[in-house]
N, C-alpha and C positions, 0 to 999 in steps of 0.2 A: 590499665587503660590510660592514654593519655589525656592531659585534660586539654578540653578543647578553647581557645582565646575566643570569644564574642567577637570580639572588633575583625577577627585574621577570617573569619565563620561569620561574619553580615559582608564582608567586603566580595568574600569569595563566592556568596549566593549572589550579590549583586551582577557580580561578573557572569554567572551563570544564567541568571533570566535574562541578560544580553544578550547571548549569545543562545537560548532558547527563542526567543524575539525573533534576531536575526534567522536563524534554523525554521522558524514557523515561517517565517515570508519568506523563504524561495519561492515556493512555487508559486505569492500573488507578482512577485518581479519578474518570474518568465508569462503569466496569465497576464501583465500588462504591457510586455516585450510583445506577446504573441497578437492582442487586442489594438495593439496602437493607443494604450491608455496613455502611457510616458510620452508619447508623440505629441498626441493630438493637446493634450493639458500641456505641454510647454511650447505650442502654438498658437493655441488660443486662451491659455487664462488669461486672470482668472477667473475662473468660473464653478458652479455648482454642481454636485453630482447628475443634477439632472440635464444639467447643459452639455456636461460631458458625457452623458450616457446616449443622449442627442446627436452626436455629433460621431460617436464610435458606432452606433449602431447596437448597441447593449444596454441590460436590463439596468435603469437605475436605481434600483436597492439593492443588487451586487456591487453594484461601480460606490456607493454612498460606502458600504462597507469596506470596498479595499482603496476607498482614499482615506479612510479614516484611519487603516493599518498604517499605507503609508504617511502618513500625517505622523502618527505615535513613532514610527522609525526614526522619522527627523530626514525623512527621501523627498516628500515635499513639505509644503507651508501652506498653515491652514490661519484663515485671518476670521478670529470670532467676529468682527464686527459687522463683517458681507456674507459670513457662511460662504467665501467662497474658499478654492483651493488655487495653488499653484505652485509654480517650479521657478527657485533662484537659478540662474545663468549656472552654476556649479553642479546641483543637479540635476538639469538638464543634458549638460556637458558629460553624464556618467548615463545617466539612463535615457536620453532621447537621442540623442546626434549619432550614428553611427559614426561618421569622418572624424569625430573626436578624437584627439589622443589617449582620452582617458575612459573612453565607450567601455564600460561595464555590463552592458543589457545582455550579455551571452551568458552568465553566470549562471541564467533560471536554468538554459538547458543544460549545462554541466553539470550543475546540483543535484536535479532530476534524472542524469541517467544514471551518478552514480545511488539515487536511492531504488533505482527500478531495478537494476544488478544487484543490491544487496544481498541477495540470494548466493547468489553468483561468486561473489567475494570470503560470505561465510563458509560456504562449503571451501574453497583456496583457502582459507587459513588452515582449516582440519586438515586437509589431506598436504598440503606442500604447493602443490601445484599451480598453473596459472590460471589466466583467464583473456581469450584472445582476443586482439583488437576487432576480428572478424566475427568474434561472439556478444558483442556487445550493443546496446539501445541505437538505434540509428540518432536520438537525438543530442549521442556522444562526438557524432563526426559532425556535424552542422554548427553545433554548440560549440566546439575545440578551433572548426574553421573561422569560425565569427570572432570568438577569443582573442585568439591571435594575428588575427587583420591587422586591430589596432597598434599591436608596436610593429608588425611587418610593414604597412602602410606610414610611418610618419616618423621609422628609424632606418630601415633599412636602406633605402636609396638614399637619402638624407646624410646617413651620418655610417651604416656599419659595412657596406660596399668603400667607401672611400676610405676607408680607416686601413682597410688588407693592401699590403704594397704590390703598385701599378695592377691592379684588376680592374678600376675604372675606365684607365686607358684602353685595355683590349676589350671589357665592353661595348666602347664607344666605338673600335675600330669591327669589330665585331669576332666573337667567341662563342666556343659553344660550349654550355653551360647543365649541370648536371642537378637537379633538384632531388635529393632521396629521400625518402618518406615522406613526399611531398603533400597527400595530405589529400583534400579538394580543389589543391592548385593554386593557393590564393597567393601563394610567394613567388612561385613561378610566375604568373601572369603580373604580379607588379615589377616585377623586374622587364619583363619584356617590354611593358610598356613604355619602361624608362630607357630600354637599349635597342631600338628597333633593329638595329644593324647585327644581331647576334642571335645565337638559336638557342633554344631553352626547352629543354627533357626532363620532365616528372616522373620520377617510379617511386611507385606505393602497392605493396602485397596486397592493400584491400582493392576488390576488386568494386565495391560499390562505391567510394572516394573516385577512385579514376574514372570512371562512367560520370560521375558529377563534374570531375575536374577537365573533363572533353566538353562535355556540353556547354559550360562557361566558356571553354577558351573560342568555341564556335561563338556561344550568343556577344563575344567580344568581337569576332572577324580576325582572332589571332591564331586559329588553328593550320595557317599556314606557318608560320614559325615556331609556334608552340605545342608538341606532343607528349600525351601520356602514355604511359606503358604501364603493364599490371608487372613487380617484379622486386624482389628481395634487392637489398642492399647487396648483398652476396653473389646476385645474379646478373647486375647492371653490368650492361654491355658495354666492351671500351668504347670511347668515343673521343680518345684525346684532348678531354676537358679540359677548359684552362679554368675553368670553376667547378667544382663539386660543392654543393650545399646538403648540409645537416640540420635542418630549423626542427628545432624542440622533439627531435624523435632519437640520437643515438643510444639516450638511454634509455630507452621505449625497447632497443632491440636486445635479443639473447646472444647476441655474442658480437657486441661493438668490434671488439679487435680484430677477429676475422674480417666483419662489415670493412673497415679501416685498411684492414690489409688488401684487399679484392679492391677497394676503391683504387687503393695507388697504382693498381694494374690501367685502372680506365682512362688515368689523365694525363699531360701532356708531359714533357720531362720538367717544364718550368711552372706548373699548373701550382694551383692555390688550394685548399680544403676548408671552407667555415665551419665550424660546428656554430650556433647557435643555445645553447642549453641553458635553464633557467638558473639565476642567479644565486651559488651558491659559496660560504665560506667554507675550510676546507675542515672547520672542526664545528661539529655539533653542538657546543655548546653558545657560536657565534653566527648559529640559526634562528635559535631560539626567539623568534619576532613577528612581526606580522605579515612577511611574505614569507620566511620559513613555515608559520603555521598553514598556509596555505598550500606550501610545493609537499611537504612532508605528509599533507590530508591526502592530494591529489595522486602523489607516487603510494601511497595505500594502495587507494580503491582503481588505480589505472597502468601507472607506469611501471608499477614490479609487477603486477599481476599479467602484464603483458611479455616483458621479459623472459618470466618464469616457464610462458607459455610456447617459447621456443625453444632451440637448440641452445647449446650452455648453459642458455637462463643466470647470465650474470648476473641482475639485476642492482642497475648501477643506481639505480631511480635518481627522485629528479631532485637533490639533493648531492648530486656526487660532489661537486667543486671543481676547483680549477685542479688542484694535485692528482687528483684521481684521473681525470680525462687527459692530463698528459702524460701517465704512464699507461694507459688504454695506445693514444696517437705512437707513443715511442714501442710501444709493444707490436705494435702493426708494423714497423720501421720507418715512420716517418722521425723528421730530424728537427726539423724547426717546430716549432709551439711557441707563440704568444697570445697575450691576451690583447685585442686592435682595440678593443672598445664593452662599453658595460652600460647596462642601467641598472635601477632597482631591482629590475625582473627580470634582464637575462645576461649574458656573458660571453662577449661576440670572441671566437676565438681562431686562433690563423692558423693553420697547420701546411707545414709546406714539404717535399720531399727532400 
């Protein structure tokens, strides 16, 4: 038996009730997402559990308890001398603001549907198989929508549209534009509102995403520009795109390179392809971090399991890198591949024919 270091065995248990800590408060972070706890305390502290139970509408000896959890997080600040609570600007900027860059409050729902599928998951390791997007907690598509609003919303038009050569320009002059596995719509509908002058097509196989992503584009007045269709990546109809977009789903699909090669059939001879995919290196051991722990939990319990669940079932999950998606792009026959633009979290990539 090896012998075990004290110091290597207290440091490693420390890390561990962190990260049980963290694990225990999911669900009071979506239970205060869902309450307008986060809200309403970094609108009006600070104040007392009773004042904020007053003011949400809820019982105050639940709300005393889950500020007192988040308190012990260090998610808000508790000042012994007023007994009151509240939220530094930083804080708040993660858990109350949705228009934030850094709006984190979708996290409870993610968390939550991958523990309600647990089931779901354990059985897919046993036998091989997947688990499809169509089989999974609805509070996975609402929660993944809300997610990724935030870099959609305050990179995309901003910084990863302008970075792919001259696709700005036929935006503006206007183009038509191809959204795949577009999701609840929420990248399509920002884009359109940045390009009035062009047309913009969502297809997503799930058919309850699309039924949501109509009914936005209506309660916005853009569903005269803006259409969803129920429909594989495989099955998207030409439409002479000068855009095709890929936001956070190619490697979601079973068989990306067909996906890739069917696309090149859609779009224009001088057309553009984004892939969007979460930021990764291309060796495993220069993941190893705190958004790798996070892409490598997630392509667990979601993006191979979906994969799996179709045809080829490549399962690139959400870790591939840049090496790997451009021999997926060159395997379909496209010719160009660079990388336009990156952040910490994803890897805006240009594919051209």
């Amino acid at each position: 038996m090896q012998t075990i270091d004290p110091d290597k065995l207290n440091a490693f248990m420390g890390k561990m009730l962190n990260d049980v800590g963290a694990a225990m408060n999911a669900s009071l972070l979506l239970i205060g997402d869902r309450l307008g706890l986060f809200k309403a305390l970094a609108e009006g502290g600070p104040m007392t559990s009773s004042e904020l139970a007053g003011k949400t509408g809820t019982a105050e000896r639940y709300v005393r308890e889950w500020l007192s959890a988040q308190a012990a997080s260090g998610y808000i600040v508790y000042d012994t001398a007023s007994g009151k609570f509240s939220m530094e600007p930083e804080q708040a900027a993660v858990f109350a603001d949705d228009d934030s860059p850094v709006f984190l409050g979708a996290v409870g729902d993610l968390v939550a549907a991958t523990m309600r599928d647990e089931p779901l998951i354990s059985d897919a390791f046993k036998s091989g198989k997947g688990v499809g997007w169509d089989k999974r907690n609805k509070c996975l598509f609402c929660g993944t929508a809300r997610f990724f609003r935030t870099s959609y919303r305050h990179y995309l038009v901003q910084e990863w549209l302008p970075a792919l050569e001259g696709v700005v320009k036929k935006l503006e002059r206007g183009a038509a534009v191809a959204d795949v596995g577009c999701g609840h719509g929420v990248s399509t509908m920002i884009m359109a509102q940045a390009f009035p002058n062009s047309r913009f097509h969502g297809f997503d196989y799930h058919q309850g995403s699309i039924d949501d992503a109509r009914q936005a584009a209506r309660d916005a007045g853009m569903a005269d520009r803006v259409s969803f269709d129920v429909s594989t990546a495989k099955t998207v109809p030409a439409g002479g795109y000068d855009l095709v977009c890929f936001f956070d789903c190619l490697h979601d699909m079973g068989d990306p390179v067909g996906a890739l090669r069917h696309i090149r059939s859609t779009m224009a001879p001088d057309g553009t392809c984004m892939l969007v995919e979460p930021f990764a290196n291309d060796r495993l051991e220069d993941n190893l971090n705190p958004v790798g722990r996070v892409y490598y939990a997630a392509s667990t319990v979601i993006c191979t399991p979906a994969s799996l669940d179709q045809e080829v079932g490549l399962a690139l999950g959400a870790q591939a890198g840049e090496a790997r998606l451009r021999k997926v792009a060159e395997e379909a026959g496209f010719t160009r591949f660079r990388r336009a633009a990156e952040t910490p979290f994803n890897l805006i990539l240009e594919v051209r024919l």
